[in-house]
Structures are given as structure tokens and as C-alpha cells.
N, C-alpha and C positions, 0 to 999 in steps of 0.2 A: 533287494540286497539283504541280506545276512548273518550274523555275526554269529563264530559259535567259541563259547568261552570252555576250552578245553582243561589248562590249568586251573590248579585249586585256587581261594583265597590267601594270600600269605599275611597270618596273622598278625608278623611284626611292625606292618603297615598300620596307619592309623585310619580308620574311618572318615570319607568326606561325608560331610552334613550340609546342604542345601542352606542359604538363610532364609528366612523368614518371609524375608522380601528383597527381591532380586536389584531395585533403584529405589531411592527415596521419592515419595509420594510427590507428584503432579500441585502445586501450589497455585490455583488459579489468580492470575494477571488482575488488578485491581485498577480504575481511575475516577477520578472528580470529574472529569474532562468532556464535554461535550460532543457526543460521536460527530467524526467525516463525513457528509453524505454524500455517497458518488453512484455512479450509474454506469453500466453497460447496455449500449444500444446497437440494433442494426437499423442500417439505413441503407441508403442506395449513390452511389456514385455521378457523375455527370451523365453516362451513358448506359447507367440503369445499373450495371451491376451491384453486387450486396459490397456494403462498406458495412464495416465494424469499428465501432469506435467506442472509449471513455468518455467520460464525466461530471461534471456534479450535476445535485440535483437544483442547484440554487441557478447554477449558467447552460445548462445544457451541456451538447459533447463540448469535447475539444480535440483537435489536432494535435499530434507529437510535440510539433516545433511551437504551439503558442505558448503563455507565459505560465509558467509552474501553479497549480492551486494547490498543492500540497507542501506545506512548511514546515517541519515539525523541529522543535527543540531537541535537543541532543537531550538525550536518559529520561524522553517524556513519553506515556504513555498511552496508549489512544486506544478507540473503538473506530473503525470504520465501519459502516453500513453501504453493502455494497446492495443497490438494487436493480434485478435483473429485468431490465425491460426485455427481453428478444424470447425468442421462441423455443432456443436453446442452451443447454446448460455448460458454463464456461469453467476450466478451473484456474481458477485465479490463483497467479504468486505474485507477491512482495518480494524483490531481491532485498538481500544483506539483516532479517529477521526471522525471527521465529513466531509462529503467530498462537492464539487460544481459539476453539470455536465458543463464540457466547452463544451463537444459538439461530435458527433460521428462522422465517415466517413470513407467512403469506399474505400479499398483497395486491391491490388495484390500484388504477391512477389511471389519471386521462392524460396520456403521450403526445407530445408533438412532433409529428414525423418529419418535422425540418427541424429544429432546435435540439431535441430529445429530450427536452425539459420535461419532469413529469407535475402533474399538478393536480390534487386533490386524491393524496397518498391515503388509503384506506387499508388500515390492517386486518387480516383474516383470520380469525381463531388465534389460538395460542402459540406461543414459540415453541420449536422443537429444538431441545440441546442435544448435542454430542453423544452418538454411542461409543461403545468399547474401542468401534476403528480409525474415531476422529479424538479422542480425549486427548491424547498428545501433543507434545510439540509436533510442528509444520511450517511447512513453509508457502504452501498451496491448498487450496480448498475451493470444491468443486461450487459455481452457482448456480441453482436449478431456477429455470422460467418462472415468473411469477412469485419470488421468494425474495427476502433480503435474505443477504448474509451479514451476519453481523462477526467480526473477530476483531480481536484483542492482542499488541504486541508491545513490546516496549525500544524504542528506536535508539540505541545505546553508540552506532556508529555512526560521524558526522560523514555527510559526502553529497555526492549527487548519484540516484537510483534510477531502477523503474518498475512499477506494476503494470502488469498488463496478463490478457489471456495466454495463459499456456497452448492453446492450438495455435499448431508454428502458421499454417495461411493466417489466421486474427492477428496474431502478433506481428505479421510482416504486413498487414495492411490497417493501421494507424490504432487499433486495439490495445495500445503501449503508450502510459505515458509518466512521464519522468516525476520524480518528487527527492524533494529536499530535504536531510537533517542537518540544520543547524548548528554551529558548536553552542553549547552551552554560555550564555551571553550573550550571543552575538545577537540581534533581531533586527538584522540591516539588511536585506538581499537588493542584488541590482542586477537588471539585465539589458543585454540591448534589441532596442525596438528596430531599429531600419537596419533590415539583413542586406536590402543593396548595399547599400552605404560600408556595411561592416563586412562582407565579402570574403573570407582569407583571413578574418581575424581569430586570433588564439588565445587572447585571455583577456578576463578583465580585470585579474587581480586588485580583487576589494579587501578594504583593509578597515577595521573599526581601532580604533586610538583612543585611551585604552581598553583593551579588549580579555578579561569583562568590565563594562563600563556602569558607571551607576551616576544618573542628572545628566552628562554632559559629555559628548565624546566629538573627536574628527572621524570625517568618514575620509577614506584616499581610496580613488581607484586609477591606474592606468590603461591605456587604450593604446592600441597598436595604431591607428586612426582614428581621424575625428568620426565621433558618431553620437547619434542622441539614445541616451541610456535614463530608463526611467531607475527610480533609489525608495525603494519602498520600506517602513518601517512595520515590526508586529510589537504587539505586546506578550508578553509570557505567554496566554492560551493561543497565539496564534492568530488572533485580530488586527487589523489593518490600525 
């Protein structure tokens, strides 16, 4: 294609001038906080085929439907270390953030191919940070085999999410799994344990009284039906 500029300049117009700098500068994401450490794994199914799954590095995988290990305070900001146990490179997103790359690096560990747990995490050389094509906000970021990734967000909307592999077969076979922000005070989550039992049910509407509460508060939840619900407490960094 080609443009050909036939008319003169008309003087009486004023000159556009470019500025200086097109956005203000990239402010990298700061925490006290102790990174996530979670894992992506392949494994194999009942009947051999490849299963893909999340995890930590503390429990091994986990399932879609088991109980959340991801909590996070509403406006708190984290590091996750995601490390890629499999053989291939996944690109990971976070729904409802924007994330930072800190930086990748290379590692060893002796895997359990039933649990996924890894144990006796060994770092390789030095971190590689961010070129020109990753320094941005994101919302996904690729993990290469044998690598952490390490990034950075700040979790500013309260709800229930999910991370998982951006390849749609991973993401549709249990490579997904949910996590929590918090409203700012709250650090009461409940869930329920017996899904027989609870079958059909639609909410559990938890309630902390007052909420933000500070010593002493009521927890209320209702049930559509009777069912046993565990009531777990955190503290601000997210300990049990």
C-alpha cells in the first residue's frame, strides 16, 4: 500500500509534535509477602491417558472440585512461583488481574508421579527477567519445562476465579483451578465437604458480623440443606 501526498502543507495549521513518551513508565509491582508455590503437572489417567493437572508444591496436584488453596486478601499482593514439572511449555492465565514477570529459572526436583509433589527443588544458574516483549502488563505468561515462573499482581477485585492452562484440551481436562480474593477483612471462608449430601445446592451465603471485624465477630451461613461444611479461618498473610 501507498500513500502519495499530492497537496502542499497549509501553513495555517499548527504542527503535531510527538511527546516525549507515548504512556507513563511501567512501575514495577512490590511485596513483603511470601511467594505461592504451585506446580503444573502431567500425569496419566485410570486408563493410561495424559491428564494435566495444578498444584502446590507443599500437597501435590489437585482436582477442579477439591477445596480452594488459593486465598488471597482483597488489594494484597503476591508472587506466585509457578513450577513447570511436564515436558511442555504452558501459558498460564490468571483471570480478573494483570500480572508483572519477575523473572524465570531453572530447576530440578525429584517428582512423584502419583502425588506430583516435587521434593528436593534445586535452582539452576541465574534468573532471567523480562525482555522488551514480556515488561508489560499481562494477563498470561508462557511456562517453559524445567523453569519457574515467578510473577507479580495485585488482587484488587473480591470474587471467586480461576488460573489455569490457556491450551483449551489442558484447560478442559482438570489443568484449571479456582482461587479466592477475599473482601478486605473478611478471613472466614467455608465450604462444603459432602457433595452427595449437598447435590442441587446453590449457595452458602456466609456472612461475617461485623464485617471488617476486629477480637470478635459472628460467623452465619445458610444452607439450602442439611450438610457438613467445614469454617476455616486465615490470618492477613493467608495462614491457616
Amino acid at each position: 500500500m501507498a500513500f502519495r501526498i499530492t497537496k502542499p502543507l497549509n501553513a495555517a495549521l499548527p504542527m503535531t509534535n510527538l511527546p516525549a513518551a507515548l504512556r507513563p513508565p511501567i512501575v514495577p509491582l512490590q511485596t513483603s509477602s511470601q511467594p505461592r508455590k504451585l506446580i503444573l503437572f502431567e500425569g496419566q489417567d485410570e486408563i493410561g491417558r495424559l491428564k494435566t493437572m495444578l498444584g502446590t508444591v507443599e500437597e501435590g496436584v489437585k482436582s477442579y472440585h477439591e477445596p480452594v488453596t488459593e486465598i488471597v486478601q482483597q488489594n494484597n499482593t503476591e508472587i506466585w512461583e509457578i513450577y513447570n514439572l511436564t515436558p511442555d511449555a504452558h501459558p498460564v492465565h490468571l483471570h480478573m488481574v494483570t500480572m508483572q514477570l519477575v523473572n524465570r529459572q531453572k530447576f530440578r526436583a525429584n517428582v512423584d508421579m502419583v502425588t506430583g509433589q516435587p521434593s528436593g527443588i534445586r535452582f539452576q544458574g541465574q534468573p532471567t527477567t523480562a525482555d522488551a516483549s514480556e515488561a508489560g502488563w499481562k494477563d498470561t505468561y508462557i511456562s517453559y519445562p524445567g523453569e519457574v515462573l515467578r510473577v507479580i499482581a495485585k488482587f484488587d477485585l473480591a470474587g471467586k476465579y480461576v488460573w489455569h492452562c490457556h491450551i483449551l484440551s489442558h484447560e478442559d481436562h482438570e489443568m484449571m483451578r479456582p482461587y479466592v480474593v477475599e473482601k478486605a477483612g473478611n478471613l472466614v471462608t467455608a465450604k462444603v465437604v459432602d457433595n452427595e449430601a449437598t447435590e442441587g445446592l446453590s449457595s452458602l451465603n456466609l456472612q461475617t458480623v461485623p464485617n471488617p471485624f476486629a477480637g470478635s465477630f459472628q460467623l452465619r451461613y445458610q444452607l439450602d440443606k442439611p450438610a457438613n461444611v467445614v469454617v476455616t479461618i486465615y490470618d492477613e498473610k493467608g495462614a491457616v
